[in-house]
C-alpha positions as a Markdown table, in Angstrom:
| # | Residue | x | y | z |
|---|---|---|---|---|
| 1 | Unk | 105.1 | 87.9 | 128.4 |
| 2 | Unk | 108.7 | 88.2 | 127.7 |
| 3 | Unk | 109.5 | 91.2 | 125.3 |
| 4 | Unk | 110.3 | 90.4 | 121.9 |
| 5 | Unk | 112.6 | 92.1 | 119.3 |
| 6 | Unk | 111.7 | 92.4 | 115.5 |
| 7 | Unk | 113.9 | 94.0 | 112.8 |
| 8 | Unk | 113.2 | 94.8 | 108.5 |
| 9 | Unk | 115.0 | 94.8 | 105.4 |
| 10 | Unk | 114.8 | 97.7 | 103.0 |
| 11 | Unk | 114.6 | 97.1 | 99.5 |
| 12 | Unk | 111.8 | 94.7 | 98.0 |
| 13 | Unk | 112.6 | 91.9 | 100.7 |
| 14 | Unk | 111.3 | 93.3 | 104.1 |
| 15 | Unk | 112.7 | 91.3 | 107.4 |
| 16 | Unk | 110.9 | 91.4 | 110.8 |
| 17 | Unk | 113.2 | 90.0 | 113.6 |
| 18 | Unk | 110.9 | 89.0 | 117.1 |
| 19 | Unk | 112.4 | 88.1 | 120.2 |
| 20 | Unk | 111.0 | 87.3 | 123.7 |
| 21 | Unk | 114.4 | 87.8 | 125.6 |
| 22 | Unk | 114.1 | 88.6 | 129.5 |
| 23 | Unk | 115.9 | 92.0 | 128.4 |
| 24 | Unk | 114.9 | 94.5 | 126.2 |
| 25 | Unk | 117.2 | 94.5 | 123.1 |
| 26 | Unk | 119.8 | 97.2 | 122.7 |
| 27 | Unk | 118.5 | 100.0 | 121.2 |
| 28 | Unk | 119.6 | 99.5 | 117.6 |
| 29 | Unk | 118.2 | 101.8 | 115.4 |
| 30 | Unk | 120.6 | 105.1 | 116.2 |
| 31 | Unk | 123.7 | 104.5 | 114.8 |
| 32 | Unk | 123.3 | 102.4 | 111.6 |
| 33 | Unk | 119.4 | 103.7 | 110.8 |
| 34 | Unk | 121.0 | 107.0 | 109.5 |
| 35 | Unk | 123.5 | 105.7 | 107.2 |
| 36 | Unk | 120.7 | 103.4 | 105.9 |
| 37 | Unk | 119.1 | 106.7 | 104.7 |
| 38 | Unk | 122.0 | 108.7 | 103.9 |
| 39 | Unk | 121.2 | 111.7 | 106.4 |
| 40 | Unk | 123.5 | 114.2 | 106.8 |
| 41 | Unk | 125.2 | 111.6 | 110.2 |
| 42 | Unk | 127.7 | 110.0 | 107.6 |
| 43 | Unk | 130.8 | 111.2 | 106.1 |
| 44 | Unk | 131.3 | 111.4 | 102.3 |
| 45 | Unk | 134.1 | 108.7 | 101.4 |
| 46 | Unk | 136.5 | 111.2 | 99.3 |
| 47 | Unk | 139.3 | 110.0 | 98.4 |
| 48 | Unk | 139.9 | 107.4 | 101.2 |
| 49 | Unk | 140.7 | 103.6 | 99.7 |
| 50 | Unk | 137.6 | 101.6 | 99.6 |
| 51 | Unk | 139.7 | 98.3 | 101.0 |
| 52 | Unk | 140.7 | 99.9 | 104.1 |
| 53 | Unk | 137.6 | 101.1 | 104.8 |
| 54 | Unk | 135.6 | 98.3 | 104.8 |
| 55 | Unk | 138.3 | 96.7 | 107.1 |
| 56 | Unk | 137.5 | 99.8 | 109.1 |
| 57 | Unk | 136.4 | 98.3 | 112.6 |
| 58 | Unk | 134.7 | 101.9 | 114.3 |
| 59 | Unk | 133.1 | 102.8 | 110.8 |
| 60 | Unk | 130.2 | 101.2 | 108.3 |
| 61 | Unk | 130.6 | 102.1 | 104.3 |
| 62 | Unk | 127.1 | 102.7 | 103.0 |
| 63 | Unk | 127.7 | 102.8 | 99.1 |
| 64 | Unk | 124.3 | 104.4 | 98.3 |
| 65 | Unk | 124.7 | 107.7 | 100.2 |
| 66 | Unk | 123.7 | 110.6 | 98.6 |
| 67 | Unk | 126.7 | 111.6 | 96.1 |
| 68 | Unk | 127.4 | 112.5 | 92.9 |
| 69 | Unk | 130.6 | 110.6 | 92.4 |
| 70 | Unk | 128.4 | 107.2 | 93.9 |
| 71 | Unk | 131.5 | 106.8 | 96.0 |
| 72 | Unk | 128.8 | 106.6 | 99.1 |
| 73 | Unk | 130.2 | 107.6 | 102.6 |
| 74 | Unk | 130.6 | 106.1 | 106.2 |
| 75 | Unk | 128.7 | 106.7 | 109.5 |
| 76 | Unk | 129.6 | 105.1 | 113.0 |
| 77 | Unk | 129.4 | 101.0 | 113.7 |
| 78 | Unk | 127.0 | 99.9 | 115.6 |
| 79 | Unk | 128.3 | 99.1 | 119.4 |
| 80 | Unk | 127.6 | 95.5 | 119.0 |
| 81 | Unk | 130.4 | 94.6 | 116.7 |
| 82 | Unk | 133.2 | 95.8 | 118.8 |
| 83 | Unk | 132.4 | 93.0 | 121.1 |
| 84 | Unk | 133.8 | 90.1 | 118.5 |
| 85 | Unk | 137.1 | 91.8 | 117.5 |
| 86 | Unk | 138.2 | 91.2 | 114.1 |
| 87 | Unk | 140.0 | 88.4 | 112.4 |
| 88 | Unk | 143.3 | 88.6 | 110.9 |
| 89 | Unk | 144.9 | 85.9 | 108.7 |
| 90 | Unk | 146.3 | 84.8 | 105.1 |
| 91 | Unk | 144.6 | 86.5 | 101.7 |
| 92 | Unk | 143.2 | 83.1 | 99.8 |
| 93 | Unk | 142.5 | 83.8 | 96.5 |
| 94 | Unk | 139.7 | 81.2 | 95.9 |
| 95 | Unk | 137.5 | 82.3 | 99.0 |
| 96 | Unk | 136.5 | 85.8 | 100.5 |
| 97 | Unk | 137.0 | 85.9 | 104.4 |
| 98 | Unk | 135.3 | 88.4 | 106.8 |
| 99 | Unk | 135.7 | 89.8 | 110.0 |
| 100 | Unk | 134.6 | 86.8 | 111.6 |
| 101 | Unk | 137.1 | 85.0 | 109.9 |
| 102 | Unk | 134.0 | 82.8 | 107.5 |
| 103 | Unk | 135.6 | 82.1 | 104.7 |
| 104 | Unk | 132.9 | 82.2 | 101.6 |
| 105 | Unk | 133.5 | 80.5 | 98.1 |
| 106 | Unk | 134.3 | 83.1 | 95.7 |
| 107 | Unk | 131.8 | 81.6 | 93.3 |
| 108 | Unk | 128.8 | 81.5 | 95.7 |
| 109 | Unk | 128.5 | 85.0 | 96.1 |
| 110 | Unk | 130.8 | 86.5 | 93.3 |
| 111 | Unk | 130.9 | 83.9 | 90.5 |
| 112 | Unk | 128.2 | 81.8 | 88.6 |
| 113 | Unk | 126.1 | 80.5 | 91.4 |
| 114 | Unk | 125.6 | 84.1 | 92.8 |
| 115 | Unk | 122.0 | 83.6 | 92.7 |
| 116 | Unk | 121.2 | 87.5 | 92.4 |
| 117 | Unk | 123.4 | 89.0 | 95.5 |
| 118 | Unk | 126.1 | 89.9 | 92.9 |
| 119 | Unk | 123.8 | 92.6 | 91.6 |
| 120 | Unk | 121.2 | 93.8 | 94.2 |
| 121 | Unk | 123.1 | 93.0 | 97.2 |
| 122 | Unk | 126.3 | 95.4 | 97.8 |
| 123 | Unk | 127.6 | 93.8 | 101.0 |
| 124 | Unk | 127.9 | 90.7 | 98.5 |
| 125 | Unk | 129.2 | 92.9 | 95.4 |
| 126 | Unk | 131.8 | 95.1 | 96.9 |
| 127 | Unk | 133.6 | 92.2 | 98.6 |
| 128 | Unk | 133.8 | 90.5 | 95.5 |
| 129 | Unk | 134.5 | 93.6 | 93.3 |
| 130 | Unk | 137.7 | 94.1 | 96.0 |
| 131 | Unk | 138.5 | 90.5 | 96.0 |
| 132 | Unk | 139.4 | 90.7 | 92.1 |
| 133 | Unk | 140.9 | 93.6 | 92.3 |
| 134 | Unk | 143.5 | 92.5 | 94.8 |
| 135 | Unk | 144.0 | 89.7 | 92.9 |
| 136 | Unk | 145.1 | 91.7 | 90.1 |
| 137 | Unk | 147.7 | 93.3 | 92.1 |
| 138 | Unk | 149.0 | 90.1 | 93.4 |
| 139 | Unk | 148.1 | 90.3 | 96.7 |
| 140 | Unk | 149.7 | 88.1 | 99.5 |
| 141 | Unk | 150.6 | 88.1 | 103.0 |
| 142 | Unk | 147.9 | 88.8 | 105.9 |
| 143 | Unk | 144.8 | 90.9 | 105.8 |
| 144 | Unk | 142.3 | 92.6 | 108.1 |
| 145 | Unk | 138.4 | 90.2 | 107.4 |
| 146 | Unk | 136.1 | 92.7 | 105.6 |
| 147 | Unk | 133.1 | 94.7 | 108.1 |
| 148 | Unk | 129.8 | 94.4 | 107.0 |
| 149 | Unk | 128.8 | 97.3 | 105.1 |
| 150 | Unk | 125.5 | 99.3 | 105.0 |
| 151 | Unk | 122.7 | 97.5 | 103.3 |
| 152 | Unk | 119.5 | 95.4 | 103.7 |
| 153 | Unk | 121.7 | 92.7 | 105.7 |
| 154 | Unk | 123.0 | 95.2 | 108.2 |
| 155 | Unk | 120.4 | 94.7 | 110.5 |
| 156 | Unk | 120.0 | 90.9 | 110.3 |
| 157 | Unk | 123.6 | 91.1 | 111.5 |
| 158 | Unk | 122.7 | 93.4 | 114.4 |
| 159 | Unk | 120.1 | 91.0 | 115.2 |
| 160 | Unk | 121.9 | 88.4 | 115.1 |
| 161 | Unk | 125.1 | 89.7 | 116.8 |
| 162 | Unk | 122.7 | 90.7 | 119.6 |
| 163 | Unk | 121.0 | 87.0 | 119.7 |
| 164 | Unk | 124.5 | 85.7 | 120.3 |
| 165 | Unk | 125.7 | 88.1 | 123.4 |
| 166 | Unk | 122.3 | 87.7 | 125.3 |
| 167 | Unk | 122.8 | 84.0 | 124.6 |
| 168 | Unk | 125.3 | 83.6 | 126.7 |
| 169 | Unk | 127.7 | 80.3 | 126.4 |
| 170 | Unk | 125.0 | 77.7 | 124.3 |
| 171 | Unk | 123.9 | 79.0 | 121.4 |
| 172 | Unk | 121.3 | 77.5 | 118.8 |
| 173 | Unk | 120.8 | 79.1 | 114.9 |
| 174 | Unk | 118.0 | 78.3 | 112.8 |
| 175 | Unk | 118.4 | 79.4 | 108.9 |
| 176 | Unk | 115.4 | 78.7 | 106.8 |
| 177 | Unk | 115.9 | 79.2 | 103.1 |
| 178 | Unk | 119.8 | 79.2 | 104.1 |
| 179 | Unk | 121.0 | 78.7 | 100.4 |
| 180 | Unk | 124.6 | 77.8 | 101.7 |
| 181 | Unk | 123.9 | 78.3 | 105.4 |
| 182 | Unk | 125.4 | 81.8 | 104.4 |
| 183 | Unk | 123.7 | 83.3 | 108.4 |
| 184 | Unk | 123.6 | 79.8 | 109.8 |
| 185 | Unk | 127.5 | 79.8 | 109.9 |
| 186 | Unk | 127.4 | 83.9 | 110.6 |
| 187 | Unk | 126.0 | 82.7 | 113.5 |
| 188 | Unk | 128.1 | 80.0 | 114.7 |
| 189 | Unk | 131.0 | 81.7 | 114.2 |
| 190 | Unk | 129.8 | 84.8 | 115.7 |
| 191 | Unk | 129.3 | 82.6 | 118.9 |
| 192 | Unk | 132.6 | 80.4 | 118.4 |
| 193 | Unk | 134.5 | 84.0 | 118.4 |
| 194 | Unk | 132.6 | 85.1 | 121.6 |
| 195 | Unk | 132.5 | 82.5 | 123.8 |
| 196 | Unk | 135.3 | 79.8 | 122.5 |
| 197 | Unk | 134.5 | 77.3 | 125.4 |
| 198 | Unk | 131.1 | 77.6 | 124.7 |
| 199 | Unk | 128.2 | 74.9 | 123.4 |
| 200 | Unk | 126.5 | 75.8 | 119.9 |
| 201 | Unk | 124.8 | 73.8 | 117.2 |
| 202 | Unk | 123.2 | 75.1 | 113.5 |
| 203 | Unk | 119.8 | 73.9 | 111.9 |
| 204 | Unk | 120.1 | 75.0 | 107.9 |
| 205 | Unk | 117.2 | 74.2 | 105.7 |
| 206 | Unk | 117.0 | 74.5 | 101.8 |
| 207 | Unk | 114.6 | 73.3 | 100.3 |
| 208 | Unk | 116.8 | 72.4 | 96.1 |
| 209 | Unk | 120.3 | 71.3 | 98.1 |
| 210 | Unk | 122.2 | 71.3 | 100.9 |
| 211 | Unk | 125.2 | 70.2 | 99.9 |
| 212 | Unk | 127.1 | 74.2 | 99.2 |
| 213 | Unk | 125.9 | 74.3 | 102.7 |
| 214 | Unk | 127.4 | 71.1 | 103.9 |
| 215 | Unk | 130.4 | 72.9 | 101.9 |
| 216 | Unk | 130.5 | 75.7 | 103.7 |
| 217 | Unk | 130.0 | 74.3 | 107.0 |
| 218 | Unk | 133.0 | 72.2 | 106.8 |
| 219 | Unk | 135.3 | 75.3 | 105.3 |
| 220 | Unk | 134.8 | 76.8 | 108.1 |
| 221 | Unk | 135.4 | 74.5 | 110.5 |
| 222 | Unk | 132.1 | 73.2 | 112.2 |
| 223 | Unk | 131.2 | 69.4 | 112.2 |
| 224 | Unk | 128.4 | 67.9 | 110.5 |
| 225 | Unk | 128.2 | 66.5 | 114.2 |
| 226 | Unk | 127.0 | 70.5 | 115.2 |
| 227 | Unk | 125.1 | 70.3 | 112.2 |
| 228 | Unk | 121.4 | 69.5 | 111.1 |
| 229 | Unk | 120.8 | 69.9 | 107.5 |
| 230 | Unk | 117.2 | 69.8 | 106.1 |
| 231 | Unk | 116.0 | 69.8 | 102.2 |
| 232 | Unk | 112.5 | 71.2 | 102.9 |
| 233 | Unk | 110.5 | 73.5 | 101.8 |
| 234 | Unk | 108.9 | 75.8 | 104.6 |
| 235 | Unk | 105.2 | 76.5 | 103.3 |
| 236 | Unk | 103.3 | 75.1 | 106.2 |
| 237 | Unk | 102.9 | 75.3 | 110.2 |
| 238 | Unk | 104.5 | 71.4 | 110.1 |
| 239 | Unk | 107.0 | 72.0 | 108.0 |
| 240 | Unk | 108.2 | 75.0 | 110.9 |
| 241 | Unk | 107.6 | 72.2 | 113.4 |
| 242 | Unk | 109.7 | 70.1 | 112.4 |
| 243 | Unk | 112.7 | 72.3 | 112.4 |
| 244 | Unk | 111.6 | 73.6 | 115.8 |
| 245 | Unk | 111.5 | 69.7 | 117.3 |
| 246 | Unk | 115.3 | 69.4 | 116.6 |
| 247 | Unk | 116.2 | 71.6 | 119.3 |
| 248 | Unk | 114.3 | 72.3 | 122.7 |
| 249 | Unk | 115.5 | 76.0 | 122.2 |
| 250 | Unk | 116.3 | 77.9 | 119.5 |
| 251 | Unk | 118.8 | 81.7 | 120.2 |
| 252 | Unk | 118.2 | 82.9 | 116.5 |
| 253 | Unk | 115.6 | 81.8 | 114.2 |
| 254 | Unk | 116.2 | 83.6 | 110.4 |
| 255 | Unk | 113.5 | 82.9 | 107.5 |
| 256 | Unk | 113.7 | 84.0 | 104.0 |
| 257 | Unk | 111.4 | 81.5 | 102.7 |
| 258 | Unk | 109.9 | 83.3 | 99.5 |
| 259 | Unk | 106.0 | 84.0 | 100.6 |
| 260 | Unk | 106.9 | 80.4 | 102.8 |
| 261 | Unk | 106.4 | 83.0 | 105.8 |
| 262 | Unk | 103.0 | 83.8 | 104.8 |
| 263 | Unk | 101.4 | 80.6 | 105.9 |
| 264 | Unk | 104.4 | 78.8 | 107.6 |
| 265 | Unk | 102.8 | 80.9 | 111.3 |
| 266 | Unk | 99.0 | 80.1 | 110.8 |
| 267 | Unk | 97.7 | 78.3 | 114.1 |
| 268 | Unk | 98.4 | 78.6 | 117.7 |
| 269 | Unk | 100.0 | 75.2 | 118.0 |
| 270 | Unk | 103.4 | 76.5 | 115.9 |
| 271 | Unk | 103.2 | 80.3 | 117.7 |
| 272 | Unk | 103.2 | 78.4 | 121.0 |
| 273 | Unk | 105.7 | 76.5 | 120.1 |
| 274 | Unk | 108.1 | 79.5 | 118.9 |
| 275 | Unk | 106.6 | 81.7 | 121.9 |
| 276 | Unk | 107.8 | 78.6 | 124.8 |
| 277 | Unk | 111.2 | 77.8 | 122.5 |
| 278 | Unk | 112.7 | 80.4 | 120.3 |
| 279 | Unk | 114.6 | 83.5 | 121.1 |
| 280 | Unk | 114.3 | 85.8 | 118.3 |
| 281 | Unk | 113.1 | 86.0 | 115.1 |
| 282 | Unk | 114.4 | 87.5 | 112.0 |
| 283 | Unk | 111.5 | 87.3 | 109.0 |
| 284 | Unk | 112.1 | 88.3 | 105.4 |
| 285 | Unk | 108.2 | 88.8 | 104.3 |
| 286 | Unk | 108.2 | 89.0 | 100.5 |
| 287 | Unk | 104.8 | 90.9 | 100.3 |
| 288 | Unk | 103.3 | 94.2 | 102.1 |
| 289 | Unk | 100.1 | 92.3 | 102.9 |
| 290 | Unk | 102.3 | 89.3 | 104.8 |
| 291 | Unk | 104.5 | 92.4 | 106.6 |
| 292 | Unk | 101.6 | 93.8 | 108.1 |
| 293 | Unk | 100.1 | 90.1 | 108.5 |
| 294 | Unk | 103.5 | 89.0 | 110.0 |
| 295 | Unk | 103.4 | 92.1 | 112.5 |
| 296 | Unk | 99.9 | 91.8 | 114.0 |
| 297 | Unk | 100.0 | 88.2 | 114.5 |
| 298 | Unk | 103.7 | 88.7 | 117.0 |
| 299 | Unk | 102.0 | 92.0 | 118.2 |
| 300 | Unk | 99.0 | 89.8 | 119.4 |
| 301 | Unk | 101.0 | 87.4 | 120.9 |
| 302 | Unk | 102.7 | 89.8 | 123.2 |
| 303 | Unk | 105.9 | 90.1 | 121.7 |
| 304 | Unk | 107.9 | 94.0 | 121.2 |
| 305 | Unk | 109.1 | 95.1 | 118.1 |
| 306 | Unk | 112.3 | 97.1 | 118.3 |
| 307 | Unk | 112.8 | 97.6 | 114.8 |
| 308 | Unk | 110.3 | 97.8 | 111.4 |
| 309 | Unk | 112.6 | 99.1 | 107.8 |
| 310 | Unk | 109.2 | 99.8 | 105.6 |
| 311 | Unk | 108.8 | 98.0 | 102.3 |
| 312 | Unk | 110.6 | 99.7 | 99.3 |
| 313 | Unk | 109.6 | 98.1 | 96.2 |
| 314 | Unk | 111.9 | 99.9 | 94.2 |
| 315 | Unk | 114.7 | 97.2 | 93.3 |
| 316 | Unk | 118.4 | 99.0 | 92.0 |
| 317 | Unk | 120.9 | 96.9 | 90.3 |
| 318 | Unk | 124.3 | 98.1 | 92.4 |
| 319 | Unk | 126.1 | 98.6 | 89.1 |
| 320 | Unk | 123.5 | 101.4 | 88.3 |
| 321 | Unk | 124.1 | 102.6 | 92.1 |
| 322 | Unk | 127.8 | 101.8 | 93.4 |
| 323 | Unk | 130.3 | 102.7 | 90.8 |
């Protein structure tokens, strides 16, 4: 049975990533795990300005590091980013652009339509927080895309930065509960970056609109053509059938479905199915009893777990933890 790697979020989301790759994944845990916790691996951030660190390409700023001042600190990139480089191009003061050169609508993740990220998420806040301050100051000319910084979505990139190296030059993405396709198009640019030449195609489902999706896709350059967008909800083994019948195989498969992944796996047609088609998974379980559900059932079916971030149920509003 080909191994399978399986990664969690911290915080009260957890995330389980599975994949049943021919190679074992890279070992990812090292590098990043301790500036998840804050151990004594990361350096404090001082005095340092917090722009040019995050467009820091050999170090990761983890805001909630142990510190009095909240400045956080920085601890060593994982390896697997330096293989996409880092785009360089225009400020745009109506979009936020990373080091995958995505551009993101200010408003989905900073403004009105944040839906939460602005104040739980810190990869989402201090971008945005950055964004307006260089704004303020008038900023034009060319910048350096923003690195992901050390959070709950730090390993979902690893994962899926790892999906798109082992997959080689066609490359499939599956977001469920995609919102605005935010790691649909993660993915595809990840992909586009690595392998230019390359084949790649994007499945986003959501189950109130797709539309800031279809939105985004286009922003950033993808055609609808590369594109299939679903309005479902995922509750149900058919419902994850039907997404896995668009595509014979699937590189990256992400859920955060909202307790959807509690019931979305039950019955062997739809773990066959994923076990003969799909890569790896990445799973958001929104409950302990579905993590440890979510774990046995991939355990059983002979797939290898790489990576498990417990449940914290402790939620933290950044501004009360990143000044």
């Amino acid at each position: 049975v080909p191994p399978v790697s399986s990664t969690t979020k911290g915080g009260a989301l957890e995330t389980k990533s599975v994949t049943r790759d021919s190679q074992q994944a890279e070992p990812s845990g090292t590098t990043w795990l301790d500036g998840v916790h804050g151990s004594a691996a990361g350096t404090p951030l001082g005095d340092r300005d917090l722009w040019t660190v995050l467009c820091d390409p050999d170090i990761s700023y983890n805001p909630l590091m142990g510190n009095e001042s909240h400045k956080g600190g920085t601890v060593q990139r994982h390896p697997v980013f330096a293989k996409f480089g880092q785009w360089r191009g225009f400020f745009n003061d109506g979009y936020l652009t990373d080091w995958l050169g995505v551009r993101t609508k200010y408003d989905y993740d900073c403004g009105s339509h944040n839906g939460g990220y602005l104040m739980f998420v810190p990869s989402r806040r201090v971008p945005c927080h950055l964004h307006e301050q260089k704004l303020k100051e008038g900023l034009t000319g060319k910048v350096l895309g923003f690195m992901p910084l050390v959070d709950d979505e730090y390993p979902e990139y690893i994962d899926m930065l790892e999906a798109v190296v082992r997959a080689k030059k066609s490359f499939v993405i599956a977001e469920l509960g995609a919102r605005y396709a935010t790691w649909a198009v993660r993915g595809f640019a990840a992909h586009r970056k690595l392998y230019p030449n390359g084949k790649r195609k994007l499945i986003a489902v959501e189950p109130t609109t797709t539309k800031p999706a279809e939105e985004h896709i286009l922003k950033n350059g993808i055609s609808l053509s590369d594109a299939t967008l679903l309005d479902i909800y995922i509750r149900e083994p058919k419902d994850l059938m039907q997404v896995l019948d668009i595509h014979p195989e699937i590189h990256f498969l992400d859920l955060d479905c909202q307790t959807g992944e509690g019931t979305a796996f039950n019955g062997s047609d739809v773990v066959n199915a994923i076990h003969e088609r799909v890569h790896r998974i990445h799973i958001g379980t929104h409950s302990g009893q579905i993590h440890v559900d979510i774990e046995a059932l991939w355990r059983g079916a002979g797939w290898i777990k790489t990576m498990d971030l417990q449940r914290n149920t402790h939620y933290t509003a950044c501004d009360k933890a990143v000044s």
